[in-house]
N, C-alpha and C positions, 0 to 999 in steps of 0.2 A: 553436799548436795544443796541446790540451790532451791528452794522454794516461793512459788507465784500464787498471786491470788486466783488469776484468770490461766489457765493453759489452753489453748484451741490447738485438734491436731488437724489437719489438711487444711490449713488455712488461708492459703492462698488464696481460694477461690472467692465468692461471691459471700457467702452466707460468714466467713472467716471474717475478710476485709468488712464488713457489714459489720459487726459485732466490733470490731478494732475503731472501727471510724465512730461508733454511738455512743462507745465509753470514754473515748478521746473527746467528743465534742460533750460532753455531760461534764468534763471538770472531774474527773472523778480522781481519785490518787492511786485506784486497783493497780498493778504490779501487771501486765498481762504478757503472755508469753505465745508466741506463732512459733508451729512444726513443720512444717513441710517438706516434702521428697523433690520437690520441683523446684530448681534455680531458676527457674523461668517459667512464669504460668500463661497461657497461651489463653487470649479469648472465647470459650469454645465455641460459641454462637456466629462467632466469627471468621471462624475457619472456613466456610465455602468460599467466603470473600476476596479470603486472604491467599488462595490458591493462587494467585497470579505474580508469577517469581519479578518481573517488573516492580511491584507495589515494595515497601521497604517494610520488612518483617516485624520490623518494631510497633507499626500502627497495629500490628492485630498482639501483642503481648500487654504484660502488666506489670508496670516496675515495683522492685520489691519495697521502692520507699511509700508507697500506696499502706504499709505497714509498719515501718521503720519511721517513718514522717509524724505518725498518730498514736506515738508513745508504746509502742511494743517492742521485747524483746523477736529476734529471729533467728531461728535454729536452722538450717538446711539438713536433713536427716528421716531417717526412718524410724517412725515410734511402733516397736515393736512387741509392745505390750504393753496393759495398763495393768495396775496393781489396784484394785477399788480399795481393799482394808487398811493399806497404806499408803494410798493418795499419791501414788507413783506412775513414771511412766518411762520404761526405758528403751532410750535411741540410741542409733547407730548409724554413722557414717563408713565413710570410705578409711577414716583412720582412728576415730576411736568409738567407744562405747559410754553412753553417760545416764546417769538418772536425774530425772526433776523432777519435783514434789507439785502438787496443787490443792487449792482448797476450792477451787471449782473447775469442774474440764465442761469443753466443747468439742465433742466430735463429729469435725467436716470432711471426712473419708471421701465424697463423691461416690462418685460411680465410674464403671468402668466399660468398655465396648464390649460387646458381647461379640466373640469369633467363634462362627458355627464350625461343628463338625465335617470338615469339606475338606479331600484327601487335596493336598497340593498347596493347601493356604498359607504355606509358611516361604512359600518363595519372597524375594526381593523386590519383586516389582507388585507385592500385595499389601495395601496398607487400607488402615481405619480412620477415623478422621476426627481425632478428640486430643489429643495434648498435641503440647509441642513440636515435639519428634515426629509428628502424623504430617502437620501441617507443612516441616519445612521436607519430610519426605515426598508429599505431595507437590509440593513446587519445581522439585527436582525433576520428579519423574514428566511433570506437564511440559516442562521445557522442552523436552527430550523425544516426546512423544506426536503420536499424530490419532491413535483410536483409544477409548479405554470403555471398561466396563464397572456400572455399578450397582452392587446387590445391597436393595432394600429402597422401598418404593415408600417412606415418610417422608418428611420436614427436611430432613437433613437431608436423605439422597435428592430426593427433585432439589433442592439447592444446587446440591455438589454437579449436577448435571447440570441443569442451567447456567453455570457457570464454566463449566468446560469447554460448553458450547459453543458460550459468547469468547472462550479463549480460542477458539478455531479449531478445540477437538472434537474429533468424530466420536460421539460417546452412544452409549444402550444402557438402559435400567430395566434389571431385573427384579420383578415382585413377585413372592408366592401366593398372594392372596390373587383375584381376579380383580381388583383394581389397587391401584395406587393408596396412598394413605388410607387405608382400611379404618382404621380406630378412631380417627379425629375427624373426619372431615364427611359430612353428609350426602348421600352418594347423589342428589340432585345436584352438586357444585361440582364432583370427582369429574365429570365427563369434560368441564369445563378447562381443569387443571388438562386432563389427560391431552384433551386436544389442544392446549396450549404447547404442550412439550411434541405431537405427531406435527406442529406446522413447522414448529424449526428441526425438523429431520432427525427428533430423537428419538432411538427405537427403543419401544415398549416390549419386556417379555411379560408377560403377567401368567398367572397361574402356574408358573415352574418358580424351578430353584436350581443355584448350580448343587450339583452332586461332586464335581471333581474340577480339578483344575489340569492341564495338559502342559508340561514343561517341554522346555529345550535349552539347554547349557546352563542349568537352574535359574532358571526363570519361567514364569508361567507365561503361557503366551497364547490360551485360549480357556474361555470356559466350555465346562461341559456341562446342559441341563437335562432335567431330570425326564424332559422331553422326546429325550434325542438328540435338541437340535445343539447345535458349537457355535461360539462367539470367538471370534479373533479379538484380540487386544496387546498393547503395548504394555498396558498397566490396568490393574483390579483395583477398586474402592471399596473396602466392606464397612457398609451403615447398617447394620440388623438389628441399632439398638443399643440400648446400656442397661446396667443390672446395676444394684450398687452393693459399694465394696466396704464391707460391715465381718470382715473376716476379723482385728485387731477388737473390735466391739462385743460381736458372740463369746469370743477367747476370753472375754473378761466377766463371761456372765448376764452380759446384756440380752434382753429378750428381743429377738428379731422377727419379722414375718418376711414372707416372699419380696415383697413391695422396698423394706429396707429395716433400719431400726425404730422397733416401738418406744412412741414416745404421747406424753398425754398432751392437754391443751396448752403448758409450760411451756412446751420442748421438753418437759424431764423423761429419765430414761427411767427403769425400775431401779434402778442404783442409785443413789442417793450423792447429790452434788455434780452427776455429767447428765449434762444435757446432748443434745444432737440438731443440728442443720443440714439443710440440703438436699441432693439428691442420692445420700446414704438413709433418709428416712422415708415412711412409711407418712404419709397426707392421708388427712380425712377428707371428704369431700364436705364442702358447707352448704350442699345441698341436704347429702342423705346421711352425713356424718360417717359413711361407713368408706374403708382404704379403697383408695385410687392409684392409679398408677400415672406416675405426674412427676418428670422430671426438668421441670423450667429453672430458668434462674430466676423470674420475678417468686415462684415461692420460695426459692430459698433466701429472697430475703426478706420476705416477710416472717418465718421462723426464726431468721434471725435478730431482727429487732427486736422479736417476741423475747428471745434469749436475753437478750440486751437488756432487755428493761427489768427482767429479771432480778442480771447481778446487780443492777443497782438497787434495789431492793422495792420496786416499782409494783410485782405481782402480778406480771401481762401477762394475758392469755391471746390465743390464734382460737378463732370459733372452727376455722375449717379454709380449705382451697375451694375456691370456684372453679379452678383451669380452664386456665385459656391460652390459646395461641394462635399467632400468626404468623406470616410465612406466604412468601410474594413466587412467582414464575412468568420470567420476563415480563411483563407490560401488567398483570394481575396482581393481585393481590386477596389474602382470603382468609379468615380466621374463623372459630368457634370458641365460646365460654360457655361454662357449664356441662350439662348433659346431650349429648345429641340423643337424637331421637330411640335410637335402638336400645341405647344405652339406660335411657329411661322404662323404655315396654322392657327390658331384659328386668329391670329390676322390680317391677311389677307397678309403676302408673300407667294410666288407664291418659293415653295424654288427648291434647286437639294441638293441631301443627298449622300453623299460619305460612303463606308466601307471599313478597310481593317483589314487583322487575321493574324497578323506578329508574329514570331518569338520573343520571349525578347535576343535572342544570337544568334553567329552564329549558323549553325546546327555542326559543329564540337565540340562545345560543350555539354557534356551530359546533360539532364535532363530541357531541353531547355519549355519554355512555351507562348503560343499565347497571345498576348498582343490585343485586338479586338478595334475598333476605330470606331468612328462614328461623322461625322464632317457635318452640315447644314449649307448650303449657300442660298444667296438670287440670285434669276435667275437671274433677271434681271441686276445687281452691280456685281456679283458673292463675296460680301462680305459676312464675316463669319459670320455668326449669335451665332453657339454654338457648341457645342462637346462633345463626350462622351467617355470616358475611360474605359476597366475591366481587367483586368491583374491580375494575379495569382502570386503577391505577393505582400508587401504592400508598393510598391512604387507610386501608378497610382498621390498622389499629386502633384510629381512636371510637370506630363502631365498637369493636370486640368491647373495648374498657368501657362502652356505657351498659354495653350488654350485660358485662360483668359486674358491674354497680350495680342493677336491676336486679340481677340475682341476689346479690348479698343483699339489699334492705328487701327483698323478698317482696317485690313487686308484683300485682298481680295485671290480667291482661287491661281490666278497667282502668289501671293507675297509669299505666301505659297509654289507652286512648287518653289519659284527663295531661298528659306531659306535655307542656307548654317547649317551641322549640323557634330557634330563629329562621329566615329563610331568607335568600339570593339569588339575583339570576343565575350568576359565574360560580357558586360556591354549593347549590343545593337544588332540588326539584323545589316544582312550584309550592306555596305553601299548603294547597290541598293532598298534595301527593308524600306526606312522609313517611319514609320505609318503613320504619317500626309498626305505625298505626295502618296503614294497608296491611302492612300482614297482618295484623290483630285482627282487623275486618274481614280479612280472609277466613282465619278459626272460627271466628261467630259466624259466617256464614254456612262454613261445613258443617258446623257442630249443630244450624238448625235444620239442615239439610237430611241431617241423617238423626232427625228425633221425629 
């Protein structure tokens, strides 16, 4: 039996190759060892993108030497146990069975799509949109097709929609909630997404769900919602989400919650020498320190590094996630860091909420577009709790990321009026108009309005 200083199991992915590439570029001599099930890891952020069988499938993958290149061994296999008292971990392939030893593990499990309970979803022409196998079934079936449907009205589904679109298919997104991204996005901006996708002729069910699906020559070839009403389609898309996949971790004694596996400010696990990345872990918020539900790749590499610095014997800590993200629909573009607003009164601040609808240029510039802003403070600190961006083209990320900086050094709304900021005709509103401080000015103005 062979034993490594470093073993990481699902390492393919972000938090994996993060971890491979840190202790590579540190000089370090650690022995480390990648497991993975996937001969091929597919970009998952990328996947809407990549839908279009035209484009060469190789732009949206990840070559294995991203790991092999940066001093690691690689396993193709399934690790299907861990042994903590004997620092073991045994895989399996398609032909044999082996064990290898560790003096430190990382477990990058991910997460997995969550497929509802919905009688019929296992036909051929029904697919998720997360590995490989999703992506190049997706290709296939777009080719081939002219309508499709798809359930789950987040990030991902308005992608995969907007992208079908612009491929010439007749597509419907189905949401249970009564609007579109429910959980991330502040429902002064939702109207804006929603009527972005009602101009280019895509139908909205909101407030249903399918219940069944209606086959013919096994294949499903309509949904059926919880309404009544039926959708024709060539092909189904289920986004309802991911859950992560922390079955090989619990089995070994790890403490898990809902959210994924618990882990402190280390990354440690309560077992002693595996840590955890990714979107198989449980994130604190670095707001309110308390679990979120937060499956991006930017935090998984930020726990990553956290790890990383770790093995070197560094002592890093992660204080917490801000989350954020963003997420474009044709010509828009729109994100949120931090807590949105409900988010915040749910958990009991008392907040003031700013708005302001600035210009992206001066007005002497032609063709000029409102840039909309919405920024929650806590009353009492008047610190920033969170923010929201939409702007009509697809720059709103590098707003999210200042947003997100703001939170983390724990800005308050004064620190924010005193922000010194550059300004252009072609690149910015005038220099009295900048979004962050109009919206501030907005909060102070409610907040003396109603004392």
């Amino acid at each position: 039996m062979k034993k490594y200083d470093v073993v990481i199991i699902g390492g393919g992915g972000l938090s994996g190759r993060t971890i491979v590439h840190t202790l590579y570029e540190a000089g370090t001599d650690l022995s480390v060892l990648v497991i993975k099930n996937e001969r091929i890891n597919v970009n998952r952020c990328t996947i809407p993108y990549g839908i279009d069988y035209n484009e060469s499938r190789q732009k949206f993958t990840i070559s294995n030497e991203e790991i092999t290149n940066y001093g690691a061994d690689l396993i193709f296999g399934h690790a299907n146990k861990i042994d903590p008292d004997r620092k073991e971990i045994h895989i399996s392939d398609n032909k044999k069975n082996s064990i290898v030893g560790y003096e430190k593990l990382v477990i990058t499990t991910g997460a997995k799509p969550i497929l509802p309970d919905i009688e019929g979803i296992n036909a051929k022409n029904i697919t998720t949109a997360y590995g490989l196998e999703d992506l190049e079934h997706l290709r296939q079936l777009t080719s081939s097709s002219r309508k499709a449907v798809v359930l789950g009205g987040g990030f991902v589904g308005v992608e995969i929609v907007t992208e079908l679109k612009q491929l010439g298919i007749e597509v419907s997104l189905v949401e249970k909630d009564v609007h579109i991204l429910p959980a991330t996005l502040e429902p002064e901006f939702i109207t804006d997404v929603e009527n972005a996708l009602d101009d280019n002729d895509i139908k909205l069910f909101k407030n249903c769900t399918i219940s069944s699906f209606k086959h013919r020559n096994n294949r499903a070839v309509a949904a059926e919602l919880d309404n009544g009403k039926q959708i024709e389609a060539d092909f189904f898309v289920i986004a309802a989400g991911v859950t992560p996949d922390i079955k090989i971790a619990t089995d070994a004694g790890i403490k898990a919650s809902e959210y994924g596996i618990i882990v402190n400010n280390f990354m440690q696990t309560n077992i002693d020498d595996i840590y955890s990345a990714g979107d198989c872990i449980e994130v604190k918020s670095a707001i309110t320190g308390q679990p979120i539900k937060s499956k991006f790749g930017t935090n998984a590499i930020f726990a990553a590094r956290t790890i990383a610095g770790n093995l070197l014997g560094k002592k890093t800590s992660l204080f917490g996630i801000i989350d954020m993200h963003s997420s474009t629909v044709f010509n828009l573009s729109y994100g949120t860091a931090g807590l949105t607003e409900k988010t915040a009164r749910d958990i009991g601040f008392d907040v003031m909420v700013g708005f302001s609808r600035i210009a992206d240029r001066y007005n002497i510039i032609s063709d000029t577009a409102n840039i909309k802003t919405k920024l929650i403070f806590d009353k009492k600190t008047h610190r920033l709790l969170g923010g929201c961006i939409l702007r009509k083209d697809l720059s709103v990320a590098a707003n999210i990321d200042f947003i997100s900086l703001a939170c983390q050094m724990k800005m308050t709304l004064e620190d924010l009026m005193d922000y010194q900021y550059t300004s252009h005709p072609k690149l910015s509103a005038t220099p009295s108009q900048n979004i962050y401080q109009t919206a501030c000015k907005d909060a102070l103005e409610k907040q003396n309005e109603n004392e």
